[in-house]
Backbone as JSON, one array per atom type, in Angstrom:
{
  "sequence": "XXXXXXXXXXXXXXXXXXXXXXXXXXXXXXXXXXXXXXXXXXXXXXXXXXXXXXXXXXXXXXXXXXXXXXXXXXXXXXXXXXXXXXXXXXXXXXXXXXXXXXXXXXXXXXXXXXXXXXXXXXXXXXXXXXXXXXXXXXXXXXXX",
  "N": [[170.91, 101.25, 67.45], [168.93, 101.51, 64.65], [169.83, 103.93, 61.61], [167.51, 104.95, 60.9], [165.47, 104.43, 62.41], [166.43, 106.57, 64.48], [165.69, 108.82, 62.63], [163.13, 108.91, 62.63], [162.47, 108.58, 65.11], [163.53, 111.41, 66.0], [161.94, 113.28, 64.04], [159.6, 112.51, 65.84], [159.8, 113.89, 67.84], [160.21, 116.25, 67.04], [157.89, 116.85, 65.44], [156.15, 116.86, 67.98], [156.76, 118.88, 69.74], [156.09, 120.95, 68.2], [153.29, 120.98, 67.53], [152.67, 121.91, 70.19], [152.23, 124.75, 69.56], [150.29, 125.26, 68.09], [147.42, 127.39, 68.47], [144.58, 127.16, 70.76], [141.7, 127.64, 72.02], [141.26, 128.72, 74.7], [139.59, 130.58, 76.29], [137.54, 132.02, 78.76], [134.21, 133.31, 78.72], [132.79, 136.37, 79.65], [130.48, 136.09, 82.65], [126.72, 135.86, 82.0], [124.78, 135.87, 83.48], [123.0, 134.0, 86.17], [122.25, 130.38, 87.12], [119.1, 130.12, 88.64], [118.33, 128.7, 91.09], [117.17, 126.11, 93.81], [120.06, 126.28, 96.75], [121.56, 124.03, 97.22], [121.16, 122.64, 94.72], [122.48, 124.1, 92.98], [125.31, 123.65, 94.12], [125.56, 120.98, 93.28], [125.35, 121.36, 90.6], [127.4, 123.34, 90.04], [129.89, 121.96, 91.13], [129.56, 119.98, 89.14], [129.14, 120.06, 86.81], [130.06, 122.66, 86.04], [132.09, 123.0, 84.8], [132.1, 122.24, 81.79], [129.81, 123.31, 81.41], [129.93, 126.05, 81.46], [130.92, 129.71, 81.68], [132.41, 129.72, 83.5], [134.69, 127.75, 83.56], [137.32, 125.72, 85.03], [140.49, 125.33, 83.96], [142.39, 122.83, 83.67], [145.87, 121.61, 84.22], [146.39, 120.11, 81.83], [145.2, 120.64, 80.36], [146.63, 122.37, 78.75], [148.19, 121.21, 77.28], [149.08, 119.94, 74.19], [148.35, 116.95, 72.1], [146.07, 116.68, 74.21], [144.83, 119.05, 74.54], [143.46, 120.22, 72.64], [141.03, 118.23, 72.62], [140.07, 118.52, 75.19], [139.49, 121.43, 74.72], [137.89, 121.29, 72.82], [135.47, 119.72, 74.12], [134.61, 121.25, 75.75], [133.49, 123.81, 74.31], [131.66, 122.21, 73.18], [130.0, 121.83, 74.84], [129.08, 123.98, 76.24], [127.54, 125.04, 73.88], [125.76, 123.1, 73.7], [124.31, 123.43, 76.32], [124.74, 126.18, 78.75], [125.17, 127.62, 81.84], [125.7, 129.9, 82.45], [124.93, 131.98, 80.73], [122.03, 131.77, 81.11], [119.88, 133.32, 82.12], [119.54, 134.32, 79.51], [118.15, 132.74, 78.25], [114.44, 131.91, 77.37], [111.18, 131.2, 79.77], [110.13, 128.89, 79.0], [112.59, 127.56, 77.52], [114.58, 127.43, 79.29], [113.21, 125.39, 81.41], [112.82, 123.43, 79.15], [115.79, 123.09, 79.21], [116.32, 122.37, 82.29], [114.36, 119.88, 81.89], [115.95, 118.13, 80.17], [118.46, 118.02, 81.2], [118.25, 116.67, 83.42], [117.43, 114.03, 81.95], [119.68, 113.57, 80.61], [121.57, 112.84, 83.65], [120.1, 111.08, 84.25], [120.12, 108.77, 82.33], [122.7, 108.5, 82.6], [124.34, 109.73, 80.9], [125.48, 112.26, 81.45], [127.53, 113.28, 83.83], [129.81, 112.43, 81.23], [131.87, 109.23, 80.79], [134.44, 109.12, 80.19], [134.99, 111.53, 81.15], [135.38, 111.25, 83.96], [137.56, 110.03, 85.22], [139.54, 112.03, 85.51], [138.86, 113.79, 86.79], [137.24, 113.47, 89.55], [135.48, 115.05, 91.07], [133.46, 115.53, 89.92], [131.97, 113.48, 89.76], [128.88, 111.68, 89.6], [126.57, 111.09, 92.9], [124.1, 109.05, 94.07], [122.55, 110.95, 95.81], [122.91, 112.9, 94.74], [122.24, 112.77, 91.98], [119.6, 112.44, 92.81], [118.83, 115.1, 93.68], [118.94, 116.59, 91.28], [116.86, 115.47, 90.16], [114.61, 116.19, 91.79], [114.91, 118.83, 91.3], [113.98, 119.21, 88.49], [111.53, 118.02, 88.72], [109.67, 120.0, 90.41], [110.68, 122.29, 88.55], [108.78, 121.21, 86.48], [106.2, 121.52, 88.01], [106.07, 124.02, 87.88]],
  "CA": [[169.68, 101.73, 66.85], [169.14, 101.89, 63.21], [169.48, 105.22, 61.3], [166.5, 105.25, 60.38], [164.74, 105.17, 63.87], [166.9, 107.96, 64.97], [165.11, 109.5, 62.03], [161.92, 108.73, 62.87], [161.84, 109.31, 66.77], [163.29, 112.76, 65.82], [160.72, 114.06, 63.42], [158.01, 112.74, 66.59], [159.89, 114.73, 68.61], [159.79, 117.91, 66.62], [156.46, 117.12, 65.68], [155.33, 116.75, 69.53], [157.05, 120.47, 70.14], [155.52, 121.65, 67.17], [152.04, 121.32, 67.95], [152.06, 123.21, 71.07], [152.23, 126.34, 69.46], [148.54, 124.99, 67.88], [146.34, 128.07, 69.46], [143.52, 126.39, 71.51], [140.8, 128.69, 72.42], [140.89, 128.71, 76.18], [139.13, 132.01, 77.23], [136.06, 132.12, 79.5], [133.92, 134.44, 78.04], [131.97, 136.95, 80.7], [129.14, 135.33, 82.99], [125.51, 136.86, 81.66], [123.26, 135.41, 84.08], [123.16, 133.12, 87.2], [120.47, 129.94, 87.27], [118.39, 130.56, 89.99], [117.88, 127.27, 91.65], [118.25, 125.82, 95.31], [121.46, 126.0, 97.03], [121.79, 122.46, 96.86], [121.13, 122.26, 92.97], [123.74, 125.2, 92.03], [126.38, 123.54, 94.49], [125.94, 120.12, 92.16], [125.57, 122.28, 89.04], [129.04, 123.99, 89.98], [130.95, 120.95, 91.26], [129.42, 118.67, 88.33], [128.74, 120.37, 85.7], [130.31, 124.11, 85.33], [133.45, 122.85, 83.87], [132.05, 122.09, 80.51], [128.55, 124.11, 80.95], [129.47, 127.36, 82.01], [132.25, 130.5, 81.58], [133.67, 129.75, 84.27], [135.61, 126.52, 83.23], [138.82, 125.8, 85.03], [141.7, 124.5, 82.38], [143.66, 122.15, 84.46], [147.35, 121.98, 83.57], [146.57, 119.37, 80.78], [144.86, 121.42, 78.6], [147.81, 123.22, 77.94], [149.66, 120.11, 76.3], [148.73, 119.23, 72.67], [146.95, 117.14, 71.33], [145.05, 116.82, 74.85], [144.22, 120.78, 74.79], [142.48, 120.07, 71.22], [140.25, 117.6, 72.63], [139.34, 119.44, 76.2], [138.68, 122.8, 74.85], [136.51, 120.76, 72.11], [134.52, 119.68, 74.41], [134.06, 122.4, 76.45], [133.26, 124.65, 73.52], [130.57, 121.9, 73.1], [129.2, 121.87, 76.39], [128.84, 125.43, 76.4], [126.97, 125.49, 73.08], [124.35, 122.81, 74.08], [123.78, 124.23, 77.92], [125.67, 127.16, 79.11], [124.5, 127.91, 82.73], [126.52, 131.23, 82.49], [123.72, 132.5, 79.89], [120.89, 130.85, 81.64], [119.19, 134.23, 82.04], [119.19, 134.99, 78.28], [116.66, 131.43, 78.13], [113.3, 132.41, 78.07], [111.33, 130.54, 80.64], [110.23, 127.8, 78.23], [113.48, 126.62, 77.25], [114.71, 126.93, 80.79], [112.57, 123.92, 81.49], [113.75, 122.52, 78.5], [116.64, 122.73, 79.64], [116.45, 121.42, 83.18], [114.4, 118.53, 82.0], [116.58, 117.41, 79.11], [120.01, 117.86, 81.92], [117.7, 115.21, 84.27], [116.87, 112.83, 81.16], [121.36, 113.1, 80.47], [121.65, 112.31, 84.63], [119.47, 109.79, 84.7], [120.59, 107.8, 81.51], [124.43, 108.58, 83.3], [125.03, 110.21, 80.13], [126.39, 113.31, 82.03], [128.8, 113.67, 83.45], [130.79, 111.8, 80.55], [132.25, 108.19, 81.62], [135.62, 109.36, 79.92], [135.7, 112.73, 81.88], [135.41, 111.14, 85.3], [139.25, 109.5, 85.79], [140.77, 112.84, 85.96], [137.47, 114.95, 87.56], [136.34, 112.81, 90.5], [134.47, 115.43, 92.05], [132.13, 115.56, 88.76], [131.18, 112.3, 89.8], [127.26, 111.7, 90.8], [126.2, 110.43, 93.48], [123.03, 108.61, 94.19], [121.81, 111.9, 96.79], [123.35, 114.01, 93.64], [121.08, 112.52, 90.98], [117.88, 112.76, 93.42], [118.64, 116.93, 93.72], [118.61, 117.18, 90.11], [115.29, 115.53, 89.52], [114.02, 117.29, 92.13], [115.01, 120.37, 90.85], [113.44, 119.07, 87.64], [110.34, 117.99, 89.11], [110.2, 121.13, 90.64], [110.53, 123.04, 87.56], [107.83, 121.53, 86.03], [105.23, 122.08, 88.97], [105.75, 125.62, 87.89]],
  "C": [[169.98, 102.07, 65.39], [168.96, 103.54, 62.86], [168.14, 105.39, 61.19], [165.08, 105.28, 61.61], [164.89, 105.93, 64.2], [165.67, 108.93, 64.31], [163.75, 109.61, 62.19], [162.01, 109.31, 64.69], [162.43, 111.1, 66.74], [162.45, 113.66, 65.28], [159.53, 113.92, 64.37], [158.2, 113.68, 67.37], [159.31, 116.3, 68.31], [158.73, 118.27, 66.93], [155.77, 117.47, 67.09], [155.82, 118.04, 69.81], [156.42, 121.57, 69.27], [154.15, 121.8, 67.66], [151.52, 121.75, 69.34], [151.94, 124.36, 70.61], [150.99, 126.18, 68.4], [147.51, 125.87, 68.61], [145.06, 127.21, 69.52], [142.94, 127.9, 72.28], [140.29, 128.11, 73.98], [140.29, 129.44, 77.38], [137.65, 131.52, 78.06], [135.31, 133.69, 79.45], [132.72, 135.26, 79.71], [130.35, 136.41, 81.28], [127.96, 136.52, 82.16], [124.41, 137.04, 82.51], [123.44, 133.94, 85.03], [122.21, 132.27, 87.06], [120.73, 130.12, 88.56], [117.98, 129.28, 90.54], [118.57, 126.99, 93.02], [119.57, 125.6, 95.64], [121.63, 124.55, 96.82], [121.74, 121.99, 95.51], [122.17, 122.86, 92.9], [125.1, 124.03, 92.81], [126.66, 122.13, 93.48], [126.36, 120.67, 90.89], [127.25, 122.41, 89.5], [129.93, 122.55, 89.84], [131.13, 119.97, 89.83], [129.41, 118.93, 86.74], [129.4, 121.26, 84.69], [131.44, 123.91, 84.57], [133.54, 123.11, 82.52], [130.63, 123.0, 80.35], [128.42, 125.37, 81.7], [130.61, 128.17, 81.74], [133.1, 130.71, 82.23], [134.34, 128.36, 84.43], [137.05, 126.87, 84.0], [139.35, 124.43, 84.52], [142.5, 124.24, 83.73], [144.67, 122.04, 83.46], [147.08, 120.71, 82.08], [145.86, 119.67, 79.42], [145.56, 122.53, 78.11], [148.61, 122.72, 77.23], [148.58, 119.42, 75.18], [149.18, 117.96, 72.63], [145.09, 117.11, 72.55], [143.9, 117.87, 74.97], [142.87, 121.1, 73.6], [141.19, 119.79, 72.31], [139.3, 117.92, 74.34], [138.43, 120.6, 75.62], [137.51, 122.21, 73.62], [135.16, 120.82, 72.93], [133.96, 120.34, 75.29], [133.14, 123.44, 75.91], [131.92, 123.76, 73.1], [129.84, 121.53, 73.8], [128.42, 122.73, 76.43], [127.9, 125.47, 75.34], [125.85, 124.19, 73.36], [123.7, 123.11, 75.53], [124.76, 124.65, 78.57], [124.84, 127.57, 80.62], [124.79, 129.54, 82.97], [125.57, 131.93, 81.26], [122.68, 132.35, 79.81], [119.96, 132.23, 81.71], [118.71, 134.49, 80.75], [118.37, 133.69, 77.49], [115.64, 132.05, 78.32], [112.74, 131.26, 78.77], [111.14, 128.86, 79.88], [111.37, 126.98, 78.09], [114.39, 126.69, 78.46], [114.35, 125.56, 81.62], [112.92, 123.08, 80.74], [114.52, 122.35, 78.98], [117.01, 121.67, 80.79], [115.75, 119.73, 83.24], [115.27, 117.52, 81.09], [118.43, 117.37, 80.29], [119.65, 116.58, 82.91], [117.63, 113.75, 83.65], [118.53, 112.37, 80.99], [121.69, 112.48, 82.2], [121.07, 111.16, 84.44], [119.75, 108.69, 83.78], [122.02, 107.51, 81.84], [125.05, 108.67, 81.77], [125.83, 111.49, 80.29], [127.01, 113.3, 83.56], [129.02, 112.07, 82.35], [131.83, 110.8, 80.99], [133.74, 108.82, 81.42], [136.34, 110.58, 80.9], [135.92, 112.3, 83.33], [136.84, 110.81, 86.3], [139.47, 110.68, 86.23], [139.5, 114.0, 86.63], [136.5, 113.8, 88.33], [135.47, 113.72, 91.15], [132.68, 115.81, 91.46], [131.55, 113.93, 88.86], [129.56, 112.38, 90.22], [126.69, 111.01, 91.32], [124.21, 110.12, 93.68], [121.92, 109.98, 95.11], [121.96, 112.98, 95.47], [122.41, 114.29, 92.58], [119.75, 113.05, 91.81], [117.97, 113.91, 93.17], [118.9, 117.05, 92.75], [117.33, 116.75, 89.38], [114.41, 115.87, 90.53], [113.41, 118.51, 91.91], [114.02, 120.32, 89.28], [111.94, 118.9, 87.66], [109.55, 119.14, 89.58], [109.81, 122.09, 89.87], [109.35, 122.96, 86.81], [106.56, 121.62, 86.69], [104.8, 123.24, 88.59], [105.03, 126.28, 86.73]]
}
């Protein structure tokens, strides 16, 4: 091996030890408020959803290794800031509805769950009975 690879695969090394100590904001900040929706909606919500839209996110072991941890808690942190179900109370009822019909219009285009997130989160997958109980729940909502 030439010197000069040595030199090079050592500085990736460093580098690659170096940027774990990159703080990544991994807290789950205190629930505020439960949605209120049929057992059968919340249990999709949870399984499908709460990861990235709620405070109670669980950080599997790979968002503890940089540069993956970047790009998880990213998008968690932007989950949470366009629909947080964990602050769903502090919606008034208006944008409540917003909400649930704009999470039916992302199901139904199979823009949520996220094609990329699904490899390593099969249980955020949605199924064809999965989709129906969220435009249900949407349909539903706007009855009311």
């Amino acid at each position: 091996m030439k010197p000069g690879a040595r030199w090079t695969i050592a500085t990736l090394g460093v580098a690659a030890v170096a940027i774990q100590f990159v703080p990544v904001d991994r807290t789950n900040p205190p629930v505020e408020g439960a949605v209120f929706a049929p057992a059968e909606v919340e249990s999709v919500l949870r399984r499908a959803c709460y990861d990235c839209h709620s405070n109670e996110t669980n950080w599997p072991w790979y968002s503890h290794v940089a540069p993956i941890s970047w790009l998880t808690a990213h998008d968690v942190h932007e989950g949470r800031d366009a629909l947080n179900f964990s602050t769903w109370s502090a919606l008034d009822r208006k944008a409540q509805l917003d909400a649930i019909g704009k999470s039916w219009e992302e199901v139904q285009d199979h823009d949520m769950p996220p094609w990329y997130y699904l490899p390593l989160h099969w249980n955020a997958h949605l199924s064809s009975e999965d989709r129906a109980v969220v435009r249900g729940w949407s349909l539903l909502a706007r009855q009311r």
